[in-house]
N, C-alpha and C positions, 0 to 999 in steps of 0.2 A: 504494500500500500504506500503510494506515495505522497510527499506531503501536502497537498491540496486535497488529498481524499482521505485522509486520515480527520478523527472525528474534534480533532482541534482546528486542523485547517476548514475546517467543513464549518465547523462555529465562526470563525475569522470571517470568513468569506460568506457568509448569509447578512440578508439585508435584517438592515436597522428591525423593524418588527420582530421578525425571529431570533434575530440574538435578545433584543428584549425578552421576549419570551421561555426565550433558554434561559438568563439569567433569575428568571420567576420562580424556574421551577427547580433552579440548583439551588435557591435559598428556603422554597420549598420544602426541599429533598432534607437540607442542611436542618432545618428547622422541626422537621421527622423526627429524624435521628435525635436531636436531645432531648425531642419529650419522650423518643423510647426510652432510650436511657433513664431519665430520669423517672417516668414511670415506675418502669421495672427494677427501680432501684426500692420505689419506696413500698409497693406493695409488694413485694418479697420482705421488705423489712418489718412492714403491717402485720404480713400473716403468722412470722417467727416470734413478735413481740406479742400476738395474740394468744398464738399454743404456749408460751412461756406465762404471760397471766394467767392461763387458766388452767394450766396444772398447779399454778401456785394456790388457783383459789381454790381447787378441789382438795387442795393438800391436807387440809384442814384448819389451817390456818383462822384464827379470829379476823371477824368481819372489820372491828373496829381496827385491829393494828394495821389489816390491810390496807383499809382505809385510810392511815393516818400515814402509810409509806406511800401511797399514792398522790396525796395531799403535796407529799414534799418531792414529786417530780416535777420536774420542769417540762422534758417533752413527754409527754403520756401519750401511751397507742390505743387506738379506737375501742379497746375494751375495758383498758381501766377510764376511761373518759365516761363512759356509760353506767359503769359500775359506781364511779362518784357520784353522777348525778343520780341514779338511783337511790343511794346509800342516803345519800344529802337531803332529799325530797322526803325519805321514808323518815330521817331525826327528825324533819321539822313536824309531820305529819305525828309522828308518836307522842309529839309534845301535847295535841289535845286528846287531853284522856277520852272525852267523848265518842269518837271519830271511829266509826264501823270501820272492821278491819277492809272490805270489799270496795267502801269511799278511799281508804288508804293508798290501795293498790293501785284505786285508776288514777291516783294523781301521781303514783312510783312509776306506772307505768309508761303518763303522757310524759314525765322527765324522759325517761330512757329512749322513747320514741324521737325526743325532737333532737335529744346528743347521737342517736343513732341517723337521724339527717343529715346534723350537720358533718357529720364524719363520711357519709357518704357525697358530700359532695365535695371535700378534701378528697378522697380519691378518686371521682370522675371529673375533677379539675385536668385542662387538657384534652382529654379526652375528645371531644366535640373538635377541639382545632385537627385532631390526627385524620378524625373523620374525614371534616372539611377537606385534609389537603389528598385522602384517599381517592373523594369522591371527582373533586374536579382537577387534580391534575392531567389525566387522559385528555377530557377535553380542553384544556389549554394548550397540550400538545397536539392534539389535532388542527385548534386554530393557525397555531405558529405550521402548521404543515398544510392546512389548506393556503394560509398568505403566502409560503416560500412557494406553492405548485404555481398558483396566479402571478408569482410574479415571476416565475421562470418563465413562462408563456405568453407574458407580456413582454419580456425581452427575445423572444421568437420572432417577434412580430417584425424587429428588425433587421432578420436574418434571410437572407435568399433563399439557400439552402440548409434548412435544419436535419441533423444529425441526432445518433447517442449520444456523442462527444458532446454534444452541445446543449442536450435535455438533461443529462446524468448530472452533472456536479449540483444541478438547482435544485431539481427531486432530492438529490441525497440530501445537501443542507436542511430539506423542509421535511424530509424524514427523521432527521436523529430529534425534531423540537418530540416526536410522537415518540420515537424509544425514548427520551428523557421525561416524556411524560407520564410513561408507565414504570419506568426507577423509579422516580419520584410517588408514585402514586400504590404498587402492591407491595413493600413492608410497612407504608401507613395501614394499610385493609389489612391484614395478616396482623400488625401487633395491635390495631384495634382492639379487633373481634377478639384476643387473645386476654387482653387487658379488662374489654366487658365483660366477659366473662369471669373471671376472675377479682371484679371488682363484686359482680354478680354472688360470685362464693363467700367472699369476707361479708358481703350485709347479712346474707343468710345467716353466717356464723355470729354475727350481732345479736341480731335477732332472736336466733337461740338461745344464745347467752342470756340475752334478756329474758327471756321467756321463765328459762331454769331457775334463773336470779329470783327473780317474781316469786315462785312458787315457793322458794325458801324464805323471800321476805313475809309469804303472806300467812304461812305456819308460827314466824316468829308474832305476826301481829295478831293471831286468831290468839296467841297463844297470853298476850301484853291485855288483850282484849280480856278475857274471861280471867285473867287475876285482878284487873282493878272493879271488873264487876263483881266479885268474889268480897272484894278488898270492902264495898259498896256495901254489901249486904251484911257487911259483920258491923258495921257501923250505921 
């Protein structure tokens, strides 16, 4: 291959629009790659710091000291975040004696519900831009390949006798904007789908989390319940 057809001289030598258009989508491409990166840095770090919370919390470990080592982290992972506000919502709630154990829970439970939003939109952070550049890179390199074919054709026009020699190097130029539109465009589709899914797993695993939590707040407050009605009736 020589150097006018090799895929730098082929960039060089395309008109103004399509090198535009290449340049779109190499920042694009460029712009992929660190939300992969960093992606997949963080939910792989998510879901290590989530199995590591919760063998600790099955370990049997006391609720308050957990509580009270969570309190003093600084970055906390999507399930000690939901475990606090849990935990947090259920002291305030225990403080009125009154307060049916089954009132308790649905307000332990709208906490965990809205720390389990917002944690899932820390990790679908991104995500929509991966999309975006999956979806429309193809056709921005199609455009840059339809403008380089018109404008190869429109410098035809000047020509007596038109050739290969003479179609080839325009076609090739307005061809690589479509191979650089599909680099750029299927490892954002590919770590998407990889990524929602996966962000898909961790909510679930929230969820559950929650769910279990719940079930052990709500034994401790059946339980807070019928001693100060106990407590009630001796007095």
């Amino acid at each position: 291959m020589n150097e006018e057809m090799s895929i730098i001289g082929l960039m060089l030598n395309a008109s103004f629009v399509v090198q535009l258009v290449m340049l779109m989508l190499i920042a694009a491409s460029v712009l992929s790659w660190v939300i992969i990166f960093q992606r997949g840095r963080l939910l792989s770090a998510t879901r290590q710091q989530m199995q590591a919370f919760e063998d600790r919390f099955w370990s049997g470990i006391d609720l308050n000291d957990l509580y009270r080592e969570c309190q003093q982290q600084v970055d906390k992972s999507s399930a000690e975040v939901v475990f606090v506000a849990g935990l947090k919502e259920f002291g305030k709630l225990r403080q009125q004696k009154s307060i049916e154990p089954e009132a308790a829970m649905a307000g332990v439970q709208r906490a965990m519900r809205v720390a389990i939003t917002r944690e899932n939109e820390k990790l679908d952070q991104n995500l929509p831009m991966l999309a975006t550049i999956g979806s429309t890179s193809p056709y921005i390199g199609l455009f840059g390949t339809v403008w380089g074919i018109m404008h190869s054709f429109h410098g035809l026009a000047n020509v007596k006798q038109a050739t290969i020699a003479t179609v080839a190097p325009g076609i090739s130029e307005a061809l690589v904007a479509t191979a650089m539109g599909l680099l750029a465009a299927i490892p954002a589709v590919i770590f998407y789908n990889r990524f929602a899914s996966r962000v898909d797993q961790l909510n679930t695993a929230l969820y559950t989390f929650a769910d279990e939590f719940s079930s052990l707040l709500y034994r401790q407050a059946h339980k807070l319940h019928q001693t100060h009605r106990e407590h009630a009736e001796h007095h």
